[in-house]
C-alpha positions in Angstrom: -6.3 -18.1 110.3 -6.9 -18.2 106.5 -4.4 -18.8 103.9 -3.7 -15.8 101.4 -3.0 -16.9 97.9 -1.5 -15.2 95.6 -3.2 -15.0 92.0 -1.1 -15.3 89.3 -1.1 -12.8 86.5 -3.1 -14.9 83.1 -0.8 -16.1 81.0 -0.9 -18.1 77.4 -0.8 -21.5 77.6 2.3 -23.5 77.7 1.7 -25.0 74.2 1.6 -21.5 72.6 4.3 -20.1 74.4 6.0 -23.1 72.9 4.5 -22.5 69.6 5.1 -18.6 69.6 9.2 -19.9 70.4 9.2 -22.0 67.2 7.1 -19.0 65.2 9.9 -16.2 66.2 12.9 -18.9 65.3 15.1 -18.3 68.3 18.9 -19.7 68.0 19.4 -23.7 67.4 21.6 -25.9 68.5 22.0 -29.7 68.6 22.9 -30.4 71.9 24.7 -33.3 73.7 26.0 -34.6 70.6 29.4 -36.5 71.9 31.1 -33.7 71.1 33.1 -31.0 73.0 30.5 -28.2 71.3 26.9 -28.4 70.4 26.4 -28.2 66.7 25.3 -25.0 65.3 23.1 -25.1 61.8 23.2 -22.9 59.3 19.7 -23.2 58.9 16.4 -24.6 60.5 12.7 -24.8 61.1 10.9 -25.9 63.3 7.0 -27.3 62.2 3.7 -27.3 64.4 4.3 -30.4 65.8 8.1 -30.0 66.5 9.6 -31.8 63.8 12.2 -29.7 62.3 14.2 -29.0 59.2 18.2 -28.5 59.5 20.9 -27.7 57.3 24.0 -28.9 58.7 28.0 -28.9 57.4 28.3 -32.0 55.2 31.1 -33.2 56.9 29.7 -32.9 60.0 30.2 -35.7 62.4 26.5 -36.3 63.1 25.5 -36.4 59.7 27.6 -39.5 59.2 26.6 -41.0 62.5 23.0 -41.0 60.9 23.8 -42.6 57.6 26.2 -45.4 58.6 23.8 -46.1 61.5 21.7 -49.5 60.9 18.3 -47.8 61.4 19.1 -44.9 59.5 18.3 -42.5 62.4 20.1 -41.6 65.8 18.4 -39.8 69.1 19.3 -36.0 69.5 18.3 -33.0 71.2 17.6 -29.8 69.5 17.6 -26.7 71.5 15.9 -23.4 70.4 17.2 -20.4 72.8 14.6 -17.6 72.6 16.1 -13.5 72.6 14.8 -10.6 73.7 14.1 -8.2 72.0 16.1 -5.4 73.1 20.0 -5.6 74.7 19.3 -7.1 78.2 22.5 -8.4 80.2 20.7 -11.4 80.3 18.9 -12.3 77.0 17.5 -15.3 76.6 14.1 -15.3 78.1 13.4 -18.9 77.2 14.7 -22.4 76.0 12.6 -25.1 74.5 14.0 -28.2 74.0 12.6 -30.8 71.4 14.3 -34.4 71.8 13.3 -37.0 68.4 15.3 -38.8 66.2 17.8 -37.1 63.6 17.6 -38.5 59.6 19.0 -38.0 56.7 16.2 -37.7 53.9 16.7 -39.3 50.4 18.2 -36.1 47.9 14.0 -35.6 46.6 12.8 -35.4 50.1 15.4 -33.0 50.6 14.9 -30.8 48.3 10.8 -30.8 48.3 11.4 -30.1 52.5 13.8 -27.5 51.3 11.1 -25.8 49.2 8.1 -25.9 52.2 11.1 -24.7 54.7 11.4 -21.6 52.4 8.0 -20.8 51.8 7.4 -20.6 55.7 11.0 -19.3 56.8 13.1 -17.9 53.5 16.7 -17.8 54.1 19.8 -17.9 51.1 21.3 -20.1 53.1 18.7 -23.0 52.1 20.9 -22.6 48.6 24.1 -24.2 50.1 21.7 -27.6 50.0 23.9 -29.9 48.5 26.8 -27.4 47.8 28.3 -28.1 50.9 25.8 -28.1 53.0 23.1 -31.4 54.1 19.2 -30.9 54.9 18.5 -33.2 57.8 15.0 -34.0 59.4 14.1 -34.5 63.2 11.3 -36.7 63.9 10.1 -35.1 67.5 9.6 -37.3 70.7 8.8 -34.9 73.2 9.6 -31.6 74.4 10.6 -29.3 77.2 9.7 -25.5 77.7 11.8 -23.6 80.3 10.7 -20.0 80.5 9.6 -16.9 83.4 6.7 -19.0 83.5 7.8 -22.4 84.6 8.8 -25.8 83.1 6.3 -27.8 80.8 6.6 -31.4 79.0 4.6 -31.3 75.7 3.9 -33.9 73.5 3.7 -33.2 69.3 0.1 -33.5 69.4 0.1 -30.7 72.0 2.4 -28.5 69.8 0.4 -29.3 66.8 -3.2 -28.1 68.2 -1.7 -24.4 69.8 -1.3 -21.5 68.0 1.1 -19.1 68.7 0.3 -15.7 70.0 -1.2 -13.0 67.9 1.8 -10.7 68.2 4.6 -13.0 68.3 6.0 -11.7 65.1 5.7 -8.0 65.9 7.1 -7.6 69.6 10.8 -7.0 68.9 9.6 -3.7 66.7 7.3 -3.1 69.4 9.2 -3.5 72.2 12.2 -1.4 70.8 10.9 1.5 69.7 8.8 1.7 73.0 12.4 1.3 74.9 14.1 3.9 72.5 11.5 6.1 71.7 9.0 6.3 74.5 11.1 5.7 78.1 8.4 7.9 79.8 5.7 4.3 79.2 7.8 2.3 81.3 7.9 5.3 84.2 4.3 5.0 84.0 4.2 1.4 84.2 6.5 1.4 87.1 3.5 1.9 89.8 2.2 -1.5 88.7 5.5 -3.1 90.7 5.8 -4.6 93.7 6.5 -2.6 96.1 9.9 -3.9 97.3 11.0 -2.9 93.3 9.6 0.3 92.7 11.9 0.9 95.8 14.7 -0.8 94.6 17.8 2.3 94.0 18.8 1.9 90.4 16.3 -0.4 89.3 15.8 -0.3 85.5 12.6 -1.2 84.0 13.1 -2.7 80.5 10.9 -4.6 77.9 10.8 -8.1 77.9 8.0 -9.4 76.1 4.2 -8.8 74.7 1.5 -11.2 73.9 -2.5 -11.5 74.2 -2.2 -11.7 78.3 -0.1 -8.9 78.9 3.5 -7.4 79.0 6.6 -8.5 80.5 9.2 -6.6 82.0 12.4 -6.9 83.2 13.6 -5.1 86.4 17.5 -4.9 86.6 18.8 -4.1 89.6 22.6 -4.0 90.8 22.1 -7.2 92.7 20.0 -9.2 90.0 17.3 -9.3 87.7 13.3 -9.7 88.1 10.7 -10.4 85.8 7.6 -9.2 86.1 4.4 -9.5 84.3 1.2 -6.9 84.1 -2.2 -8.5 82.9 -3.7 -6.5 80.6 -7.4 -5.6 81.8 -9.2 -7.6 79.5 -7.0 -10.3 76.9 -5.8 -8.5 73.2 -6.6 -10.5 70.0 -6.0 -7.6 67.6 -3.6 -4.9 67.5 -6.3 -3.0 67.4 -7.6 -4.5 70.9 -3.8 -4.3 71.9 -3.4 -0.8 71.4 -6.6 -0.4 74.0 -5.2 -2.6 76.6 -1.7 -0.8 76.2 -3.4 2.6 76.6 -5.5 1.4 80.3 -2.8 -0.5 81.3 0.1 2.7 80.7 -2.4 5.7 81.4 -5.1 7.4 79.2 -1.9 10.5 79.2 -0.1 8.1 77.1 -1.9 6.8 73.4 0.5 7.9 71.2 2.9 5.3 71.9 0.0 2.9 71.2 -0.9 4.7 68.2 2.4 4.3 66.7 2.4 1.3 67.4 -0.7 0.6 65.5 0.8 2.3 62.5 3.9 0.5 62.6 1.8 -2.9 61.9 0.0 -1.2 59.5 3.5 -0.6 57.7 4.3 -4.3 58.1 1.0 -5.5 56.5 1.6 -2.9 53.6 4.9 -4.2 53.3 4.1 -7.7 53.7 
C-alpha cells in the first residue's frame, strides 16, 4: 500500500518569520538572568542580524554585572514574545529567542546607537538615556524561533540576509477590523477547515495572522485551541496582490472587506 503525505500549506521562511518578529517589536525580556524575574526594558531594538539595543534601569543588577566583569561583557538571553493581534485567550503566537553577549557601550556609542535606534523605532523613552536609565548593546550568538510553524536555529548571517514579510507592519489593523467589522469573512472562510473543526460545537474562528503565503487562524474550542493556516492561491507581494488573494481565498461575494482593506494602507502611506 502507498503512503499518503500530507502537503503542508507554503509558508515564509524561517528567517523572515524571524525577521518579521524583530520588524513588529514584540515584548522583551532578558531571561535567565540569576534573578527571581526576567528583566524587563524600557526600551529595545532589535537589528537585522539580531544584535539589539536596550535601555535598562541604571541600577539594575545586570548592568553592573557587565561593567565590573573583566571582559567587559557577560552571556545573556533576550527573549522577544510575539502578540496577536486581536484579544485571544492565548496570545502569543511566537517567541524568538536571541542568546549573545550583553555590553555596556562607552557614553558616545551610546548616544550615536540611541540616535539610529530612534530613527528605526522612535520611542520618548530613549530620552531617559542617561537620566536614569543605561543603553546596553547585545552582541548576538545565535538564535531560536518557536512558533505554529515549528522550531528553527538561525545564525546572524541568516537574520541578516531575510527580509521580513511585506505586511508585517499592517496585520494588527488588518486583522482587527476584519474581526470587528466583517465576522461574516471568517464564516466564509470556515469551509476551508478540516473537517473534524468545522464540526467542532462552539468552535470560534478568530484571526491570527497574515503574510505573503496566506492567513492564519485560530480555532478556539471549549477543549483547546487550533491553528490553522489557508494558502493563498498564488503568494501576495503587494497589497494590491493581497487584496486579490483575500478576495479568491474568502469568496468573489465578499471584496469589500478587501477593499477596505486596501484603503486603509492607503491611509497609512498618506499618513506616513
Amino acid at each position: 500500500m502507498g503512503t499518503t503525505r500530507l502537503r503542508r500549506p507554503p509558508t515564509p521562511t524561517d528567517a523572515e518569520r524571524a525577521r518579521s518578529l524583530t520588524t513588529r517589536g514584540g515584548r522583551a525580556a532578558l531571561v535567565g538572568t540569576g534573578g527571581p524575574e526576567p528583566v524587563v526594558p524600557v526600551y529595545h531594538h532589535v537589528l537585522a542580524d539580531g544584535s539589539a539595543i536596550l535601555l535598562l534601569d541604571e541600577h539594575s543588577t545586570i548592568v553592573e554585572q557587565a561593567r565590573l566583569d573583566p571582559r567587559g561583557e557577560i552571556p545573556v538571553m533576550l527573549e522577544l514574545a510575539d502578540y496577536a493581534a486581536v484579544d485571544l485567550r492565548e496570545p502569543v503566537r511566537a517567541l524568538l529567542w536571541i542568546t549573545g553577549w550583553l555590553r555596556v557601550p562607552a557614553d558616545d556609542e551610546a548616544r550615536h546607537a540611541a540616535l539610529h535606534a530612534a530613527d528605526a523605532r522612535p520611542h520618548h523613552r530613549l530620552l531617559d538615556l542617561g537620566h536614569g536609565a543605561t543603553l546596553v548593546r547585545i552582541d548576538p550568538g545565535s538564535a531560536v524561533l518557536a512558533d505554529a510553524e515549528g522550531t528553527a536555529s538561525l545564525a546572524p548571517v541568516e537574520l541578516a540576509a531575510a527580509y521580513p514579510d511585506p505586511f508585517c507592519m499592517l496585520e494588527e489593523r488588518w486583522l482587527s477590523h476584519l474581526e470587528d467589522v466583517h465576522p461574516e469573512v471568517f464564516i466564509s472562510l470556515a469551509r476551508h477547515l478540516p473537517a473534524p473543526l468545522r464540526a467542532t460545537p462552539g468552535a470560534r474562528i478568530r484571526p491570527l495572522g497574515v503574510d505573503r503565503c496566506g492567513i492564519r487562524l485560530r480555532i478556539e474550542t471549549p477543549t483547546g485551541d487550533h491553528d490553522v493556516r489557508l494558502a493563498w492561491p498564488q503568494e501576495a507581494t503587494t497589497v494590491q496582490e493581497l487584496r486579490t488573494q483575500l478576495t479568491a481565498l474568502v469568496g468573489c461575494g465578499y471584496g469589500r472587506p478587501a477593499e477596505e482593506l486596501d484603503a486603509s494602507y492607503a491611509g497609512e502611506e498618506q499618513q506616513g
